[in-house]
C-alpha positions in Angstrom: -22.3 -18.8 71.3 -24.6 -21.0 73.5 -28.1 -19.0 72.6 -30.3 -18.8 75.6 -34.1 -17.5 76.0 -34.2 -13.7 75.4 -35.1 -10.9 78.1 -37.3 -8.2 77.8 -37.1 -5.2 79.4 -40.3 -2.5 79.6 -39.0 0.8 80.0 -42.0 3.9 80.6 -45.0 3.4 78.5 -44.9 1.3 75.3 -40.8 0.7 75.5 -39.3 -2.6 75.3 -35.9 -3.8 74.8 -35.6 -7.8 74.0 -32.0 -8.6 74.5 -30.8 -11.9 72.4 -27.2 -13.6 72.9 -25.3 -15.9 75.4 -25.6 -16.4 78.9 -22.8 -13.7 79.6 -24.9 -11.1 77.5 -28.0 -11.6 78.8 -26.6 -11.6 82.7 -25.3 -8.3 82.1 -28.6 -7.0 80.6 -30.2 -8.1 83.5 -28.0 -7.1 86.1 -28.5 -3.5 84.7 -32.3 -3.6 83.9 -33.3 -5.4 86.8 -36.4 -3.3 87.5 -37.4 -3.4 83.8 -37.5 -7.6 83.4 -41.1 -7.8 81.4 -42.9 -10.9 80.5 -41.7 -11.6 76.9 -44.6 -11.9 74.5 -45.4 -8.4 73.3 -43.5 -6.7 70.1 -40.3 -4.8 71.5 -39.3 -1.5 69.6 -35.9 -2.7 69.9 -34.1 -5.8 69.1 -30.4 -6.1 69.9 -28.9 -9.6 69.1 -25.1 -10.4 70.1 -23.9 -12.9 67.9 -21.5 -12.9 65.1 -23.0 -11.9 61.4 -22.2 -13.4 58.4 -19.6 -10.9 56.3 -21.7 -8.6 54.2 -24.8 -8.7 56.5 -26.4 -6.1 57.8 -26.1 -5.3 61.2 -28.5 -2.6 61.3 -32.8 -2.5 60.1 -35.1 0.1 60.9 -38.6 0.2 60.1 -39.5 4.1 60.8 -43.3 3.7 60.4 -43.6 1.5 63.1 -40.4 2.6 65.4 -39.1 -0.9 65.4 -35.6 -1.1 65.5 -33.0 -4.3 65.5 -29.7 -4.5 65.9 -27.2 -7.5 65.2 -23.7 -6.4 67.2 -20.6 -9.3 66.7 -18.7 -9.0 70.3 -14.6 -9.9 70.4 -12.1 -9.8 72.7 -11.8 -9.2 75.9 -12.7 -8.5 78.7 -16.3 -9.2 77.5 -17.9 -7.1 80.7 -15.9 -4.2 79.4 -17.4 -4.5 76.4 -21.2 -5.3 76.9 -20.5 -1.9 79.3 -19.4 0.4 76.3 -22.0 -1.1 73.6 -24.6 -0.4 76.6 -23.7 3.2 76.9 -22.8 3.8 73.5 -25.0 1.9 71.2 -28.3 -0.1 73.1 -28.9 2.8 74.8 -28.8 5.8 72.1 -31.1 3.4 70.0 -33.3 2.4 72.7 -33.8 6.8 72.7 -34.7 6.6 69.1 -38.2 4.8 69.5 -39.5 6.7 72.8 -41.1 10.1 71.3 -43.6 6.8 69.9 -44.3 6.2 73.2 -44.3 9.9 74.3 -41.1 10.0 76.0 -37.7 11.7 75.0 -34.6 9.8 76.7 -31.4 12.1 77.7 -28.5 11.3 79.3 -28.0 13.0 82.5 -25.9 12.8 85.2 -25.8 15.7 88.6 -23.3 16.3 91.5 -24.4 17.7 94.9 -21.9 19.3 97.1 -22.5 20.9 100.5 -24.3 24.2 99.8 
């Protein structure tokens, strides 16, 4: 892994997501959160590093007074965009939903069709 200066992404009030990895990581984050890039800086209530972890390390810490949450997530195989997609979905996102009543927000997935009529 080629580490690379970390993006941070500002989502409503007081939400930020700093993103740590490679190059192919961080492009992804920042193809998705485009709108959200943030001048790093200020504390982010979620940390999600993609790297590999020692065997018998955490990958998880919360610190619930506070609502800072970080994450360490070890990435293999392939294809790599597949996976950064899934982890999005299933993992960054769901914790990034965990700090927002903080910052007086609740995050739900949604999704709606329209149709004629």
């Amino acid at each position: 892994m080629n580490p690379t200066q970390p993006e941070t992404f500002a989502f409503l009030d007081r939400l930020r997501l700093e993103v740590r990895g490679d190059k192919r990581a961080l492009s992804h984050f920042r193809t998705e959160y485009r709108a959200a890039r943030a001048d790093p800086g200020v504390d982010s209530e979620l940390v999600v590093s993609f790297g590999r972890t020692p065997p018998g390390s955490r990958g998880f810490e919360a610190d619930y007074r506070s609502l800072r949450l970080r994450a360490t997530i070890d990435l293999r195989g392939a294809p790599r965009s597949f996976g950064l997609s899934l982890l999005q979905g299933y993992v960054v996102e769901p914790l990034l939903a965990l700090p927002a009543p903080g910052a007086g927000h609740v995050l739900l997935p949604a999704a709606a069709v329209a149709s004629e009529g």
